[in-house]
C-alpha positions as CSV (number, residue, x, y, z in Angstrom):
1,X,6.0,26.1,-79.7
2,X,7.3,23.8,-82.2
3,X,6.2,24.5,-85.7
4,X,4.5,21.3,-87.5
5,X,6.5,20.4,-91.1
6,X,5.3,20.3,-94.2
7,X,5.8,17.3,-96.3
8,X,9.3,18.3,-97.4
9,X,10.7,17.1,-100.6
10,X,14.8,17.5,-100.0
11,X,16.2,18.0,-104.2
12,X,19.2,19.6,-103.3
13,X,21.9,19.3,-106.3
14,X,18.9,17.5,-108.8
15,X,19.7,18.5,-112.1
16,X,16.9,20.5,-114.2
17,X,16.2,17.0,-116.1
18,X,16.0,15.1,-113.3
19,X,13.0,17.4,-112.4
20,X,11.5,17.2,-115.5
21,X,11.2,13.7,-115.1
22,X,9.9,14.3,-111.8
23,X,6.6,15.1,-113.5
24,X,4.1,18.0,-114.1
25,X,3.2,20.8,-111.9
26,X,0.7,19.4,-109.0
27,X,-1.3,22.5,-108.6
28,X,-4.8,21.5,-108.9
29,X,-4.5,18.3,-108.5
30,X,-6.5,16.6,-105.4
31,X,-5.6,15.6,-101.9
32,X,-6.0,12.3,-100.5
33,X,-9.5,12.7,-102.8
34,X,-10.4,15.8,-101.3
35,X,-11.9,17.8,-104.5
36,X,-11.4,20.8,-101.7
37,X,-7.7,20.8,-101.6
38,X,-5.2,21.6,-104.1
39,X,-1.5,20.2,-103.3
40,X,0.9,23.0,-104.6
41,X,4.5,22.5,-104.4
42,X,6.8,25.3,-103.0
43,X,10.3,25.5,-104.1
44,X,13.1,27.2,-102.2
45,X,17.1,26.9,-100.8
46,X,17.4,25.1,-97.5
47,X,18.8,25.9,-94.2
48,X,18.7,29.9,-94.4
49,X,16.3,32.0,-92.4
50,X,15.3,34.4,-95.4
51,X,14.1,31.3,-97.5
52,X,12.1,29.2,-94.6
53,X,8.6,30.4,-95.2
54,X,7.4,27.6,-96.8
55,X,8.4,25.1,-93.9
56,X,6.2,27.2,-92.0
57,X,3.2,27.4,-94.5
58,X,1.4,24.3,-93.2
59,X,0.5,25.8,-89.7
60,X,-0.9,28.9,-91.5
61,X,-2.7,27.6,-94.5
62,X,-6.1,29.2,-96.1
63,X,-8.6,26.7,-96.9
64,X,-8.1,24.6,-99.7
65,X,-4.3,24.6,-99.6
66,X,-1.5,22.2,-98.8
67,X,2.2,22.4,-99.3
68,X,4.9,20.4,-100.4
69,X,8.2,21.5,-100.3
70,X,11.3,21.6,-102.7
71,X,14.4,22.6,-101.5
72,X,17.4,23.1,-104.7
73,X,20.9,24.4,-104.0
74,X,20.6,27.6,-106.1
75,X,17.8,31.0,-107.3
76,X,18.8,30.2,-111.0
77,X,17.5,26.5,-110.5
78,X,14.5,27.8,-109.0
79,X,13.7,30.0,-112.0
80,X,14.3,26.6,-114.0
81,X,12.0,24.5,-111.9
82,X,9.1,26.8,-112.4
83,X,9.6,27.2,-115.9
84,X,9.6,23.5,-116.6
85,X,6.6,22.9,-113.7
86,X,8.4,20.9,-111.3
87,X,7.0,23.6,-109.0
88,X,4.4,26.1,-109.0
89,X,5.9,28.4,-106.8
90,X,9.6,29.6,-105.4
91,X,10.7,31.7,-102.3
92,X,13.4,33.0,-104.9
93,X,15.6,35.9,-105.7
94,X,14.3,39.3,-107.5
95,X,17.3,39.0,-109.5
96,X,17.8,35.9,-111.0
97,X,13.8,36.1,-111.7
98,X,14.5,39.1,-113.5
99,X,16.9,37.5,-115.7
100,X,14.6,35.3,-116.6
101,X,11.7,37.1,-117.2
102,X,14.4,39.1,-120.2
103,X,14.7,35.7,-122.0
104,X,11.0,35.8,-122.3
105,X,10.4,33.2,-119.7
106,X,7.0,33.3,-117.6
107,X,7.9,33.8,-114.5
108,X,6.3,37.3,-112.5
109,X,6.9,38.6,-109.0
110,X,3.2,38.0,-106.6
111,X,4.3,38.9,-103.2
112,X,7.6,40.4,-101.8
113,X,9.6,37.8,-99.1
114,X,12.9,39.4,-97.3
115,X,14.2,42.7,-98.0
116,X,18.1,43.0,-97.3
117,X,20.3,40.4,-96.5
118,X,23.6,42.3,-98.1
119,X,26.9,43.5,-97.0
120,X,30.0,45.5,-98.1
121,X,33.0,44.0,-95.6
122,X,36.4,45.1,-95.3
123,X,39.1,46.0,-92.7
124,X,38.4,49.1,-91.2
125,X,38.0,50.8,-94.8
126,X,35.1,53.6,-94.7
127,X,35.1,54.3,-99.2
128,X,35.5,52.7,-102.0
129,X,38.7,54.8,-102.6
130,X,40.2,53.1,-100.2
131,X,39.6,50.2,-101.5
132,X,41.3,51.4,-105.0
133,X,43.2,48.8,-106.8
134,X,42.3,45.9,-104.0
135,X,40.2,42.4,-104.8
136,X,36.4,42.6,-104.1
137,X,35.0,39.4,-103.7
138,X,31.1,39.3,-105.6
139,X,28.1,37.6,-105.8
140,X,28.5,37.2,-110.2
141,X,25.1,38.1,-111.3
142,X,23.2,39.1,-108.2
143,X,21.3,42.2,-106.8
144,X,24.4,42.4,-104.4
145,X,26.9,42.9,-107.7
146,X,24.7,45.0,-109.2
147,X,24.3,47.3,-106.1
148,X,28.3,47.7,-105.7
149,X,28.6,48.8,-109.3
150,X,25.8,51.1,-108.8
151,X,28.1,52.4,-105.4
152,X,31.4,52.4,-107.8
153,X,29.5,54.7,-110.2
154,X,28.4,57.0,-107.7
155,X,32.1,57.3,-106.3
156,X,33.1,58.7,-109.5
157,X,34.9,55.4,-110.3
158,X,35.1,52.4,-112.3
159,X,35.2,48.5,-112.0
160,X,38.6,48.3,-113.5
161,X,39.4,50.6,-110.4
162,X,39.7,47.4,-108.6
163,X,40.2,43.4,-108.8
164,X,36.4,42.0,-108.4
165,X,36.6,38.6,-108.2
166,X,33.7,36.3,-108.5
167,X,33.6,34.0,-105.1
168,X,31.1,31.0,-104.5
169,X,28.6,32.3,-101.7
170,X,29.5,29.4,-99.5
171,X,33.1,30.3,-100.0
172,X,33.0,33.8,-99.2
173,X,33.1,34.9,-95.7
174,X,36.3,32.2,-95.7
175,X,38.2,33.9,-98.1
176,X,37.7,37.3,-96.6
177,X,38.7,35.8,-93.9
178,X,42.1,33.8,-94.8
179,X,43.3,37.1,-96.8
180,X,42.1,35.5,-100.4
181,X,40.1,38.4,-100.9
182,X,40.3,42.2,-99.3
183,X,37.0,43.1,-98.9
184,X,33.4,41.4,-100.5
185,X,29.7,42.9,-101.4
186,X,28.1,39.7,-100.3
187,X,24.8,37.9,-98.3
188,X,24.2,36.6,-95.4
189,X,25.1,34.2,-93.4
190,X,28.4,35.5,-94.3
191,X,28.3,39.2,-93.6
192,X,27.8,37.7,-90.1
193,X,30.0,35.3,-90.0
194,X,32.7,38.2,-91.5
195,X,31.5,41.0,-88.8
196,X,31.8,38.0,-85.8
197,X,35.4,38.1,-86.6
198,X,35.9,41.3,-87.6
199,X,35.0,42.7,-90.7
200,X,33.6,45.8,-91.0
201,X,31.3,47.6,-93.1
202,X,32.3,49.6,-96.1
203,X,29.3,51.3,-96.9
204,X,25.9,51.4,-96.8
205,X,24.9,48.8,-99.4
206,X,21.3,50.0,-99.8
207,X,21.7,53.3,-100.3
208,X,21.5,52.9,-103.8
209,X,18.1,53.4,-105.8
210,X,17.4,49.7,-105.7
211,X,17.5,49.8,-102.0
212,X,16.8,46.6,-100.5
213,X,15.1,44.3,-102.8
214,X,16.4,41.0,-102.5
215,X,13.7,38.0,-102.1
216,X,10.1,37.1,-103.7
217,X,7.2,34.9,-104.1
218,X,7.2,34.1,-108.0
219,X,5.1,32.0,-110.1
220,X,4.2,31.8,-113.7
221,X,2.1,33.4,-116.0
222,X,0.3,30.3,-117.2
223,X,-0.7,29.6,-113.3
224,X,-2.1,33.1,-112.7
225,X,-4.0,33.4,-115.6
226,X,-5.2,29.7,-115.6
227,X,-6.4,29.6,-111.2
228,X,-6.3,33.1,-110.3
229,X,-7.9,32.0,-106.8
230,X,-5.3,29.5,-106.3
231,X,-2.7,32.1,-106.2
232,X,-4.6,34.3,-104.2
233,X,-4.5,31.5,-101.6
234,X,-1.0,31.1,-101.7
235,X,-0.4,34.7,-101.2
236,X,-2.5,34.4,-98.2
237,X,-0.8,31.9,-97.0
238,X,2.7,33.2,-97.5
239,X,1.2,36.9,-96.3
240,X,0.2,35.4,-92.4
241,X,3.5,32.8,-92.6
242,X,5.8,36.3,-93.0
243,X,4.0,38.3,-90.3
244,X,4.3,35.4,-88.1
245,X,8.3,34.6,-88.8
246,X,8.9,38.4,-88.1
247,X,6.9,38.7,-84.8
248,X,7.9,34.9,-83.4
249,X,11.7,34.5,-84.8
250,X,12.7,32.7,-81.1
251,X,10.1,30.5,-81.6
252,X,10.7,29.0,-85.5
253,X,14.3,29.5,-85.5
254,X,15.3,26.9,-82.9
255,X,13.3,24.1,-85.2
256,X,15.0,25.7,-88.3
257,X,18.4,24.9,-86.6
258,X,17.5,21.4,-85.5
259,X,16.5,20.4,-88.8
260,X,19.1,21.7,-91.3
261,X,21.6,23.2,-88.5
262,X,23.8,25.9,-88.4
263,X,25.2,28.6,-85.7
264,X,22.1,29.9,-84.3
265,X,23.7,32.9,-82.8
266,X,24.9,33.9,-86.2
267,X,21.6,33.1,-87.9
268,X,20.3,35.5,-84.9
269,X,22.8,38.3,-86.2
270,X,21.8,37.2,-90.1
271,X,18.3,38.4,-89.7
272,X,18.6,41.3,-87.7
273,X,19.7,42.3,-91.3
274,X,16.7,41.2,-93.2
275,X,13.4,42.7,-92.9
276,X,10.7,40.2,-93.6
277,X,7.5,41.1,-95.8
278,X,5.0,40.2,-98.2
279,X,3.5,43.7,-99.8
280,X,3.9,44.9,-102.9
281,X,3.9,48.5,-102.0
282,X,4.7,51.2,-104.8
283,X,8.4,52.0,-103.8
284,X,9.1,48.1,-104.1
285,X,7.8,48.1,-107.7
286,X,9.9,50.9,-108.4
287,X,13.3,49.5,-106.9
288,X,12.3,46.4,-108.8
289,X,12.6,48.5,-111.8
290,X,15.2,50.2,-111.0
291,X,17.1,47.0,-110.4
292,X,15.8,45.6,-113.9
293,X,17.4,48.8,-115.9
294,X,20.9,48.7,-113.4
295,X,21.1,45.3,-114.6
296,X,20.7,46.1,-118.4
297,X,23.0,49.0,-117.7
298,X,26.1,46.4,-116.9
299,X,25.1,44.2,-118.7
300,X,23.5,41.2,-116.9
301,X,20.8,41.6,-119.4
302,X,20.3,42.2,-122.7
303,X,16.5,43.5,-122.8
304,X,14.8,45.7,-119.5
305,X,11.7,44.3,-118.5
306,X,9.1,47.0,-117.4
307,X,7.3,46.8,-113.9
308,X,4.2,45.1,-115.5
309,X,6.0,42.2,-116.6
310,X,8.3,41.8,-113.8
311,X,5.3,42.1,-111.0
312,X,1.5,41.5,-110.9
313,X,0.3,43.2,-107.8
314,X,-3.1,42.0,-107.9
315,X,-2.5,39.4,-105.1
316,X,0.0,41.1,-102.0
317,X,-1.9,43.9,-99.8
């Protein structure tokens, strides 16, 4: 079955001003004069499994709902996007949304969207002491960076135990591979392109207390408080698209691959290490704050955010 597309607005590498320009939020607004449908425009990073949900939101929308898609190149422009209404929504990261929401910015957390996606890769290495004194490639400022100082800690060591060395995500699985790097804590598709040829895993890079948090359905304050029912719809919406993807993956990610491409074996491999969902369950709220004080901890942020700024859980079953 081939999924129908949404009307898909392609912004990779737009600059924040250029969206500005682009004009106000369009939630609420009508469609094609239909005073029964509100247009509301999705942002999130094209080409990767973990973030397709809104390509796939047409075929299961509520009543009342339609989709446009934005696609940027990274979760920090995301977080910019909402904040200045380009879009009303974002498949977007936990952790750059948390970062945002300790600058006082009105972003909050109304469904979950893909759990995992992480990996620790090196050569055969089974500890961190092993790794002693070699270069770590990282994620700078992600849940994945976070979750490898939380692993140093627990190994009774230190960052300065070792060279870690900030990589561009697209660059990563490349420099593990050419010898650039020894090892990386990093995302997929490149812990799978790193184990196809031969990377290993480290350690278990969830086994830390913010477990596998990774991706969200955010919005802003203003838009909850201002068409509560709207978001509700949304969630809906996102809430059947999720189930779906995780029941029917041979059926959406052959069209995913035709329309942005990409090594579907490996994309295969990718999500066998994400775990697609859309609750809000208690122990997801907790990780979520666990991840906000790890982060203050290091120093990613300057302020912790509690659990009732971060998340509104009024929407997600």
């Amino acid at each position: 079955m081939r999924a129908r597309s949404p009307r898909v607005v392609l912004l990779a590498a737009v600059s924040l001003a250029a969206l500005v320009l682009a004009g106000c939020s369009s939630a609420g607004d009508d469609a094609a004069g239909d005073d029964s449908v509100e247009t509301v425009k999705v942002g999130t990073l094209r080409g990767q499994p973990h973030f397709y949900q809104p390509f796939l939101y047409a075929d299961h929308a509520v009543d009342g709902v339609e989709f446009e898609v934005v696609t940027l190149d990274t979760t920090p422009a995301l977080s910019d996007a909402l904040v200045s209404g380009s879009i009303d929504f974002a498949i977007t990261g936990v952790t750059p949304t948390i970062s945002s929401i300790s600058q006082n910015r009105d972003l909050r957390i109304v469904a979950s969207a893909a759990d995992g996606g992480s990996g620790f890769i090196g050569n055969g290495e089974t500890s961190l002491a092993e790794l002693a004194g070699s270069q770590i490639g990282i994620v700078q400022g992600s849940a994945q960076e976070v979750a490898l100082r939380l692993l140093i800690d627990e190994a009774g060591m230190t960052p300065d135990d070792f060279e870690l060395t900030p990589i561009p995500v697209p660059e990563m699985a490349s420099a593990f591979a050419s010898g650039d790097i020894d090892a990386f804590m990093g995302v997929e598709i490149g812990v799978s392109i790193a184990k196809a040829a031969g990377g290993t895993e480290v350690v278990d890079p969830y086994s830390t207390p913010i477990g596998r948090v990774n991706i969200g359905l955010v919005t802003t304050g203003e838009l909850i408080e201002e068409n509560p029912e709207l978001v509700q719809r949304v969630v809906d919406t996102h809430a059947a698209t999720t189930a779906y993807m995780a029941d029917n993956i041979e059926e959406w990610l052959p069209s995913m691959v035709e329309e942005f491409g990409g090594d579907e074996e490996v994309l295969t491999s990718a999500l066998e290490n994400f775990w697609l969902r859309s609750d809000l369950s208690d122990e997801y709220v907790g990780q979520l704050e666990a991840l906000a004080g790890a982060m203050a901890s290091i120093g990613l942020i300057t302020s912790t955010p509690t659990a009732d700024t971060i998340v509104d859980t009024s929407f997600a079953d």
